[in-house]
ROPA-450944 format. One line per 4 residues: number of its first residue (from 1); their letters; for each residue x, y, z of N, C-alpha, C, O. Coordinates in Angstrom, 2 decimals. Atoms other than C-alpha are relative to their C-alpha. Last residue first. Example, Ala and Ser with C-alpha at 12.3 -4.5 7.8 and 13.67 -1.06 7.14 Angstrom:
BEGIN
2 = sa = -0.82:-1.19:-0.06:13.67:-1.06:7.14:-0.77:1.09:0.73:-0.26:2.20:0.90; 0.89:-1.19:0.00:12.30:-4.50:7.80:0.90:1.20:0.00:1.94:1.18:0.66 .
***
This chain:
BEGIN
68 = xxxx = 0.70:0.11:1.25:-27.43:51.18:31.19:0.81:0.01:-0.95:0.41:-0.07:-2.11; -0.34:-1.34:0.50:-25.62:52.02:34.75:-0.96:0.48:-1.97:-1.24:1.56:-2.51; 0.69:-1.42:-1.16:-27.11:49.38:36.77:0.09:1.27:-0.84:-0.78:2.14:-0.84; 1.44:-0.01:0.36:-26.55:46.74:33.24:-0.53:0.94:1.23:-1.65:1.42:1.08 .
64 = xxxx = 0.18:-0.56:1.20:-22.59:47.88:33.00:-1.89:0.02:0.28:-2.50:1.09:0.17; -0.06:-1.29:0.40:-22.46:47.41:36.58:-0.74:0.41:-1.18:-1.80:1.03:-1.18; 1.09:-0.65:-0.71:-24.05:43.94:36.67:-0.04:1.51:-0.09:-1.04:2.15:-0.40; 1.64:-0.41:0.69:-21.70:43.31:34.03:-1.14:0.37:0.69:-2.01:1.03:0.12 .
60 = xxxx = 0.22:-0.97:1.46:-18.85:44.07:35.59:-1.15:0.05:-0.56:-1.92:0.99:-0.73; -0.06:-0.66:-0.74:-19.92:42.02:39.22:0.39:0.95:-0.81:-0.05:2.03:-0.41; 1.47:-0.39:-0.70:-20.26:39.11:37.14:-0.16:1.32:0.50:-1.12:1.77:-0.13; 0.88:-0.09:1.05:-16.68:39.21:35.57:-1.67:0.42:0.10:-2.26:1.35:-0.44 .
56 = xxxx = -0.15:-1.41:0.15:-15.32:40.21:38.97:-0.40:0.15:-1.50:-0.63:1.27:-1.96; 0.24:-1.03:-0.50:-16.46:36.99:39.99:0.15:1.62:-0.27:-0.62:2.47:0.18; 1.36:-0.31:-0.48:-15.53:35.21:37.88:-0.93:0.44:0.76:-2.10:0.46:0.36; -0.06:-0.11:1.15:-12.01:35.88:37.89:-1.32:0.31:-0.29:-1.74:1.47:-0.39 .
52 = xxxx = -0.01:-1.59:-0.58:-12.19:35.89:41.89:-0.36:0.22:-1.33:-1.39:0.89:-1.33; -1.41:-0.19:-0.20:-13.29:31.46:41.01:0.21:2.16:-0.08:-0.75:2.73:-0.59; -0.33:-0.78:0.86:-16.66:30.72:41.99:1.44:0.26:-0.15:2.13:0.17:0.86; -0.35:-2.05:-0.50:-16.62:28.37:44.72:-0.17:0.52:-1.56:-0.06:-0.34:-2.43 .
48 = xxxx = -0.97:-0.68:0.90:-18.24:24.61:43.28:0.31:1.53:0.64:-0.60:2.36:0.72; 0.05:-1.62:-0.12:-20.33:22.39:45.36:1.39:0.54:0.00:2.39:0.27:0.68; -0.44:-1.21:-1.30:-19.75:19.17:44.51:-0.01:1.20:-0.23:0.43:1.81:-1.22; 1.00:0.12:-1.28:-21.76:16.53:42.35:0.12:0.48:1.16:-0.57:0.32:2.16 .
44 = xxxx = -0.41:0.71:-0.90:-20.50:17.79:38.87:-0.79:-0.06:1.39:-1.71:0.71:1.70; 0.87:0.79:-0.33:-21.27:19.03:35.70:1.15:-0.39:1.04:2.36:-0.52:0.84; -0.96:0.59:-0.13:-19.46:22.25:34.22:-0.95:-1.06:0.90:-1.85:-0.45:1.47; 0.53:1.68:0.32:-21.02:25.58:33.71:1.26:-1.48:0.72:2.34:-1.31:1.30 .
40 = xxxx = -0.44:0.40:-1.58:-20.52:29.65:34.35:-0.76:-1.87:-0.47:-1.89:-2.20:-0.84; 0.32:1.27:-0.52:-20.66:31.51:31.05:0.29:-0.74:0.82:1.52:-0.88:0.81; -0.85:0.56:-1.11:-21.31:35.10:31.38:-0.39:-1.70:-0.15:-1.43:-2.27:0.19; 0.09:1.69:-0.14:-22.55:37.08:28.57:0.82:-0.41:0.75:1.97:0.01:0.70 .
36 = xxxx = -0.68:0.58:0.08:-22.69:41.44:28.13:-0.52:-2.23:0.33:-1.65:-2.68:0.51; -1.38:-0.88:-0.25:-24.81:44.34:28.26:1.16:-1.00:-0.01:2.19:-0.34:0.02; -0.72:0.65:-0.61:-28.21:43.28:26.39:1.68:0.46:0.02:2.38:0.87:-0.90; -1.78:0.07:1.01:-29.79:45.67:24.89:0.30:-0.62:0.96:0.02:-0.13:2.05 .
32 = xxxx = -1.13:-0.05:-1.00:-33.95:45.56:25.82:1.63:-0.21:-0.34:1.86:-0.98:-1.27; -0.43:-1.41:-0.59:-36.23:46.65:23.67:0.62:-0.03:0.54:1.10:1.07:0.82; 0.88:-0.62:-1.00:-38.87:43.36:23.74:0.86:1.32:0.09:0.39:2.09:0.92; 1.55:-0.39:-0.09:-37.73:42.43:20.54:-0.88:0.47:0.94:-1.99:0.94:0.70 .
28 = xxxx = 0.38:-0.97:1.17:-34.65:42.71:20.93:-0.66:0.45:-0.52:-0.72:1.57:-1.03; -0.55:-1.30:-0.55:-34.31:40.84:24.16:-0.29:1.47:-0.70:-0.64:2.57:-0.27; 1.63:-0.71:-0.50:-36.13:37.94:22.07:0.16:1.27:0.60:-0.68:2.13:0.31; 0.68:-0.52:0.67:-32.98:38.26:20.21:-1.24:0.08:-0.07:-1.98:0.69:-0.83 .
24 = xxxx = 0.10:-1.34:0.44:-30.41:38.20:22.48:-1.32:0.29:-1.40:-1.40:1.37:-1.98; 0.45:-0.51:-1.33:-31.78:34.90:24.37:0.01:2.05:-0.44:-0.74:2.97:-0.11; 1.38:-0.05:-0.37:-32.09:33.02:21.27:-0.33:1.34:0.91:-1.30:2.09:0.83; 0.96:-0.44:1.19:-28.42:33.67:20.14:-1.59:0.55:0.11:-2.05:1.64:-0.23 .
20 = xxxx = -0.31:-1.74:-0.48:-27.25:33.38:23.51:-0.58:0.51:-1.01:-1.35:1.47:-0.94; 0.68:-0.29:-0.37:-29.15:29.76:23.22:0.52:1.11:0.36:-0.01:1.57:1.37; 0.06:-1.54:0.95:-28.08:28.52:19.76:-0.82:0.40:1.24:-2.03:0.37:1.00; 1.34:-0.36:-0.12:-26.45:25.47:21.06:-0.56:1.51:-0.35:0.16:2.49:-0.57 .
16 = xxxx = 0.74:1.04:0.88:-23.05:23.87:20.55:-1.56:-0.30:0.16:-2.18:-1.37:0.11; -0.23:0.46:1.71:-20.67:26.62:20.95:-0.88:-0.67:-0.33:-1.23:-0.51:-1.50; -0.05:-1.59:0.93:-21.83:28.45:24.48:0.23:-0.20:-1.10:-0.18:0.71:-1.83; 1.32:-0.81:-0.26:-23.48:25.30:26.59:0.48:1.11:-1.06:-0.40:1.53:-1.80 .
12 = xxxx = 0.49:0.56:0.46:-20.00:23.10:25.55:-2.13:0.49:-0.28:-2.97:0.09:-1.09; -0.66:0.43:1.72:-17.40:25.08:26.73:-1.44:-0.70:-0.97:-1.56:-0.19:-2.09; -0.55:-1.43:1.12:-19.61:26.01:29.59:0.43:-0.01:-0.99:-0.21:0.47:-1.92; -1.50:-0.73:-0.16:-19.97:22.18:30.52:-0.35:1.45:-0.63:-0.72:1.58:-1.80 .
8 = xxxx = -1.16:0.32:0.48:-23.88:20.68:30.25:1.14:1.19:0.20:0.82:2.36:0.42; -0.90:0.79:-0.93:-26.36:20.69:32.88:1.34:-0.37:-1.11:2.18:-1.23:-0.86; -0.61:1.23:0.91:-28.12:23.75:31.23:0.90:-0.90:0.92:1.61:-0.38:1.78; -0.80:1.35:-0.67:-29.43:27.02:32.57:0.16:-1.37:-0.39:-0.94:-1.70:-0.85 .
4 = xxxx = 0.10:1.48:0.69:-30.26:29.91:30.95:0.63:-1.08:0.59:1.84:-1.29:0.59; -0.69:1.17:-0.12:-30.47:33.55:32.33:-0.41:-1.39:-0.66:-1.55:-1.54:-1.11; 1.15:1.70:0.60:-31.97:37.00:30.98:1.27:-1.28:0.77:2.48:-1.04:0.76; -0.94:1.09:-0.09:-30.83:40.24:32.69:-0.69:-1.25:-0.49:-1.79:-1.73:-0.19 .
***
């Protein structure tokens, strides 16, 4: 699982930076396939719930990466 963290918006962490790019292709080099991308973002000074959506996005890909 690789993560990245950023204080800028989701919309704005996944178009206007080359860091899934980056992230799949050191991955590649070390052998590892990456099973899917989750972007979770958005600046603010309150604690945020996940929404079920996301959640059950997360909770897919974890699968996919238990199962290989």
């Amino acid at each position: 699982m690789l993560v990245a963290a950023s204080g800028a918006p989701a919309l704005i962490g996944r178009h206007l930076n080359g860091t899934l790019r980056s992230l799949k292709t050191v991955s590649r080099y070390l052998g590892a396939k990456p099973v899917g991308a989750l972007w979770i973002g958005g600046v603010t000074e309150r604690e945020v719930e996940l929404s079920p959506k996301i959640g059950r996005r997360a909770r897919a890909l974890a699968d996919r990466m238990a199962t290989g």
